[in-house]
C-alpha positions in Angstrom: 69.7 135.9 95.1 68.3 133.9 92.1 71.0 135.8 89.7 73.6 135.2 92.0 73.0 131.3 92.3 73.3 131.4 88.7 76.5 132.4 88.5 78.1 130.3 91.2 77.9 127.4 88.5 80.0 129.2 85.9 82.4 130.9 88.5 82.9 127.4 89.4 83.7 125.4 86.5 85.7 128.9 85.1 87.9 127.6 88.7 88.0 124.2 87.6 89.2 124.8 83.8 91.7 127.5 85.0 93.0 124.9 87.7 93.0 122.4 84.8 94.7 124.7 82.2 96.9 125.6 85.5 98.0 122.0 86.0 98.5 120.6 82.0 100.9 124.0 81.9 102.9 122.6 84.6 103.8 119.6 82.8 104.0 121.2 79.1 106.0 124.1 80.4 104.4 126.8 82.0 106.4 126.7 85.7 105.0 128.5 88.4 107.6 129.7 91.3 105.5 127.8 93.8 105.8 124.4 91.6 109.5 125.3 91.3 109.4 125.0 95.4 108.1 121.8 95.7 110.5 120.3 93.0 113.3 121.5 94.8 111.9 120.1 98.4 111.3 117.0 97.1 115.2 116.7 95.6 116.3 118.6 99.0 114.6 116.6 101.9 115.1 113.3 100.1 119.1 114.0 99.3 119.0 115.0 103.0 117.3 111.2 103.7 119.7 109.7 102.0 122.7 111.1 103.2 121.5 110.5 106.8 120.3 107.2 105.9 123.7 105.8 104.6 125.2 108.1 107.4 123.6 106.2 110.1 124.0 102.8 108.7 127.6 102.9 106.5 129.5 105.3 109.1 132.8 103.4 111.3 131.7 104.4 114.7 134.8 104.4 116.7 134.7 104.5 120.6 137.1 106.4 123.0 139.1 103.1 123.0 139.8 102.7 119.8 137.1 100.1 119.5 134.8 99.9 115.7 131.4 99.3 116.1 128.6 98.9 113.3 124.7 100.6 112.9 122.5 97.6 113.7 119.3 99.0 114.8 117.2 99.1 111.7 113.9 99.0 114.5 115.1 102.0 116.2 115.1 103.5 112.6 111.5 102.3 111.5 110.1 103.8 115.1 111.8 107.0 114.4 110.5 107.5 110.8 107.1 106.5 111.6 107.0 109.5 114.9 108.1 111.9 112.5 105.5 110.9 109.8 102.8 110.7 112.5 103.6 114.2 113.9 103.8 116.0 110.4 100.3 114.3 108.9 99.2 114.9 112.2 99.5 118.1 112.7 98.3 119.2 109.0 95.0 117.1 109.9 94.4 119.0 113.3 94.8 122.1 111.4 93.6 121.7 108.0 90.4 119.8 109.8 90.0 115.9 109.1 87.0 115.7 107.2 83.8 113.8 107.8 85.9 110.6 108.1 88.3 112.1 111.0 91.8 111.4 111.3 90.7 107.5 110.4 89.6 109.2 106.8 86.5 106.2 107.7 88.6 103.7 107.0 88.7 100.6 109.3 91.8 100.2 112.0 92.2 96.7 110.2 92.4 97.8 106.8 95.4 99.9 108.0 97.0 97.0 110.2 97.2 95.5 106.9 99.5 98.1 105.1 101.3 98.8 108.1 102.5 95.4 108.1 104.2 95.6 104.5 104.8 99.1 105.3 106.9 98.0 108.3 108.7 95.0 106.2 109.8 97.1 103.5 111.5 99.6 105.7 112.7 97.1 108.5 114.3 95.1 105.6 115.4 97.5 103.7 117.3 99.6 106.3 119.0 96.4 107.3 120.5 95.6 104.1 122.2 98.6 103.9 124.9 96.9 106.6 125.5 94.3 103.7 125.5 96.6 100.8 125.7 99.7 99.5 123.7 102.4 99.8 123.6 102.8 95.0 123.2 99.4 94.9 120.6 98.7 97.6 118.8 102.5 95.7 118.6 100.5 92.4 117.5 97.6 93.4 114.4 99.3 95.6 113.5 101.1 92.8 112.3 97.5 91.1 109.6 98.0 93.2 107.5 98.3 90.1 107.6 94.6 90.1 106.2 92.9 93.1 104.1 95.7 92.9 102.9 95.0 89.3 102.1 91.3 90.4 101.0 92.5 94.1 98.1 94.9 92.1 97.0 91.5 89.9 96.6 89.6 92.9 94.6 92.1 95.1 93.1 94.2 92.4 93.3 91.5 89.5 94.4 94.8 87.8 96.0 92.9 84.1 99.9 95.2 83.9 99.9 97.3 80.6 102.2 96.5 77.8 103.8 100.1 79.3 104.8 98.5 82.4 105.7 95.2 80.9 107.7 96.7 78.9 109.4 99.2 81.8 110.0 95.9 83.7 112.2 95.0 81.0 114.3 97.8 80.9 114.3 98.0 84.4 115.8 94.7 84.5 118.1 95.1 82.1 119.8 98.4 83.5 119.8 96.0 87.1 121.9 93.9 84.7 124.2 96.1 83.6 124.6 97.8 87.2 125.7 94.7 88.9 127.8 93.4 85.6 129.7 96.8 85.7 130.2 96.9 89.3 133.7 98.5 90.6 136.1 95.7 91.8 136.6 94.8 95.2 140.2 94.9 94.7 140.4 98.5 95.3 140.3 98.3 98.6 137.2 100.3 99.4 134.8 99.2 102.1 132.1 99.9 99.8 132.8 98.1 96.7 130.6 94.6 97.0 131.4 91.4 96.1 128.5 89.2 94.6 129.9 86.0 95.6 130.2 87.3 99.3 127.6 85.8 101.7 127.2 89.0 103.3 126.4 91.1 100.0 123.9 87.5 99.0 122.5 88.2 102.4 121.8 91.8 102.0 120.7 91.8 98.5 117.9 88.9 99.8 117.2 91.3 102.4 115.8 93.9 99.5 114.1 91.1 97.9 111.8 90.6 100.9 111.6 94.5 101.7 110.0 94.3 97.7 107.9 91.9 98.7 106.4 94.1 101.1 105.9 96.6 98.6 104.0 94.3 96.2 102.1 93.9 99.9 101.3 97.6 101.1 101.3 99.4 97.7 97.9 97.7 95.7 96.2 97.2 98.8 97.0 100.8 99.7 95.0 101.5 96.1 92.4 99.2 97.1 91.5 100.9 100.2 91.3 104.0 98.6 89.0 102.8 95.8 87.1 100.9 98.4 86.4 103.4 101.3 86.9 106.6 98.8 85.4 105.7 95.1 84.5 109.5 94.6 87.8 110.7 96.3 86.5 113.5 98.5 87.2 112.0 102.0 90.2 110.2 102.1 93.4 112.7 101.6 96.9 111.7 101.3 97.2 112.7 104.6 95.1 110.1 106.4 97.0 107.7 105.0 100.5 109.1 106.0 99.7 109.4 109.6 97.4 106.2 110.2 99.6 103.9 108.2 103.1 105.7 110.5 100.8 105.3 113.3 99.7 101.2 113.0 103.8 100.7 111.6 105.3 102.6 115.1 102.9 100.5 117.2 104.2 97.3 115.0 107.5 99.0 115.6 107.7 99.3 118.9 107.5 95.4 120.3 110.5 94.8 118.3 112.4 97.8 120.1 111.4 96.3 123.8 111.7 93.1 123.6 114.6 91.1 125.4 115.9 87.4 124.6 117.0 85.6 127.0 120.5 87.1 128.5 119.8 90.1 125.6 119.3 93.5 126.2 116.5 95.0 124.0 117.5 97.1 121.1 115.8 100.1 122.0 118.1 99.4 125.4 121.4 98.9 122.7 120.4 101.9 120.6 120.7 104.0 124.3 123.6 102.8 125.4 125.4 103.1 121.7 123.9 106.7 121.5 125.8 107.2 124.9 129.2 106.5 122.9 128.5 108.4 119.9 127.1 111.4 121.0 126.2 112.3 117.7 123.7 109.8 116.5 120.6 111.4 118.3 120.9 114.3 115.9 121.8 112.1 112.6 118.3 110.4 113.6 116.5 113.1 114.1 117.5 114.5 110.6 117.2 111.1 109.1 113.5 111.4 110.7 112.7 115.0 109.9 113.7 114.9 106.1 111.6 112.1 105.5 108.5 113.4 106.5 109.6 117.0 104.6 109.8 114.8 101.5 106.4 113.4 101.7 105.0 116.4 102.4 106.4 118.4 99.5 105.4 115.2 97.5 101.8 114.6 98.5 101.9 118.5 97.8 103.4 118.2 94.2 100.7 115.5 93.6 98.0 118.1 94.2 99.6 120.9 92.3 100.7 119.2 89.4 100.7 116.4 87.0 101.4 112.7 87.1 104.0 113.5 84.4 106.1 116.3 86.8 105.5 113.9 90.1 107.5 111.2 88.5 110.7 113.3 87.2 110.8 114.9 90.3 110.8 111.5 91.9 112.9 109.8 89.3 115.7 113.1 89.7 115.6 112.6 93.2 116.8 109.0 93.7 119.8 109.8 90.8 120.9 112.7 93.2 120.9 110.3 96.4 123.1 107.7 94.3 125.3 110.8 93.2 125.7 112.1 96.6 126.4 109.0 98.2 129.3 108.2 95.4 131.0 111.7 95.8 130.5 112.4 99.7 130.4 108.8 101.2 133.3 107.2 99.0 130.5 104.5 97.3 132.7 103.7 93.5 130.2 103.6 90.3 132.2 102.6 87.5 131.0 104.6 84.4 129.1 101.7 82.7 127.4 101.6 85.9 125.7 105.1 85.3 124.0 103.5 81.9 122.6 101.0 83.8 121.2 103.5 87.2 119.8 106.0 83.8 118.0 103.1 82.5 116.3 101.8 86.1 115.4 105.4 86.8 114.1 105.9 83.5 112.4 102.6 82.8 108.7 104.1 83.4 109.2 106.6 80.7 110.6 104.3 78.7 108.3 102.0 79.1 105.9 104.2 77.7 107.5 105.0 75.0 108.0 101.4 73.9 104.5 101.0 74.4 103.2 103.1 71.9 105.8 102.4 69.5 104.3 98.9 69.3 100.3 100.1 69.7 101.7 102.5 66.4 102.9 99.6 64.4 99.6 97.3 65.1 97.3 99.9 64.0 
């Protein structure tokens, strides 16, 4: 018994430095199939969201009549999203087991009401802007996120930004630049070029300014709970936070759905009868739904299986895929200057980082 204690030690940390080895291969090089998987379900399920997303939201819906109607039930879109994310991180904790914590991970209902609030913003807000603008432009401007949520860490976390992202906000602003310098003319004729002096395009751009306030919101103090409630990051998985933070947002959700002003129908009693004309849209929402909790999935699983470094190309590929998608298959124009600037956003990180040390280089 003694001789085998002593070996349970070694056996371990051999484990630990093959897992280690295992993991810095995956981002120098060495590609297992099962990595390969993930990669491809992360570009997959969120080219899927996408497409559904600006399906749902950009489509002409035309009745038996003849009549046009437009997607307004950004709620109804919010409340589906956070059902499918609750069922998914649901099910995995029921079967994987919860932990000591349980499916609260020992975190506080309230701590959670607090990121489900700027969880709910940033997807209420940004769903709705997507009837102003479209969906490569309102992409690109979400991925700015890095911003509000580079001032959101200092003010919860008083977490000081690196000259890394300083410097990847300045690229990332600077491809914004050229993206909405460069943009297509309205001239052509096609419903999705935008014009920036339009009140409706103003409308839907402010629109993704407060849906990136809410990520400055939800994002740090997501990091804070998890430093907080989980400083040796045993008990708290990825997991707890899917399905507690879906569940708090469809409860948040779900007032907005019901409620009825005066001589209004509800949404959630719109979205029926709308569904009722366009037979369709049940299914678009349930893909829309599905794919988005697929995509976390694969990504919480990427995180665990690989390297920061493979997380964020995956990531990074997977929003340029969306943007090319939606400008071959949904009609959305991108002038070729345009791609400089949608290279330099997605890229802005890595850039960033590069800049960095190019600067720490020349003061040593």
């Amino acid at each position: 018994m003694a001789s085998a204690k002593s070996k349970d030690p070694k056996a371990a940390a051999t484990g630990a430095k093959a897992k280690a080895s295992t993991t810095k291969a995956s981002d120098e090089g060495g590609v297992s199939p099962f990595l390969v998987f993930l990669v491809f379900g992360v570009w997959g399920s969120f080219v899927v969201f996408g497409y559904y997303t600006e399906l749902l939201t950009r489509a002409k819906y035309t009745t038996k009549d003849g009549v046009v109607e437009k997607w307004t039930f950004s709620t109804m879109m919010t409340l589906a999203q956070s059902v499918g994310n609750v069922a998914v991180s649901g099910a995995v904790l029921a079967l994987a087991g919860a932990g000591q914590g349980g499916m609260t991970g020992g975190v506080p209902a309230r701590e959670y009401l607090v990121v489900a609030l700027g969880y709910m913003g940033a997807h209420k807000l940004g769903y709705a802007s997507l009837l102003y603008i479209p969906f490569p432009l309102q992409v690109l401007l979400k991925s700015s996120k890095t911003i509000p949520v580079m001032f959101g860490e200092y003010a919860v976390a008083n977490n000081k930004p690196s000259a890394q992202k300083l410097w990847g906000v300045l690229v990332l602003t600077c491809g914004i630049v050229v993206f909405m310098f460069f943009k297509p003319s309205a001239k052509k004729g096609s419903a999705s070029a935008f014009d920036l002096s339009d009140p409706s395009s103003q409308w839907g751009m402010l629109l993704v300014a407060g849906a990136l306030v809410c990520d400055g919101v939800y994002g740090p103090y997501q990091s804070k709970i998890k430093g907080q409630y989980d400083p040796t990051k045993t008990l708290l998985r990825p997991w707890h936070l899917m399905f507690n933070v879906n569940l708090w947002q469809g409860i948040l959700t779900l007032p907005f759905a019901v409620y009825a002003a005066e001589g209004q129908p509800s949404e959630l009693s719109q979205f029926i009868a709308f569904a009722a004309r366009h037979q369709a849209t049940y299914v678009n929402l349930a893909y829309f739904a599905a794919a988005m909790a697929m995509g976390n999935c694969f990504i919480y699983s990427l995180q665990n299986e690989s390297g920061a470094l493979t997380v964020t190309i995956a990531t990074t590929v997977r929003k340029f895929l969306s943007v090319l998608v939606s400008a071959i298959y949904m009609g959305n124009p991108i002038a070729n200057p345009q791609w400089i600037g949608i290279a330099l956003v997605f890229l802005s990180s890595q850039i960033g980082k590069q800049l960095a040390a190019v600067g720490k280089a020349k003061e040593d």
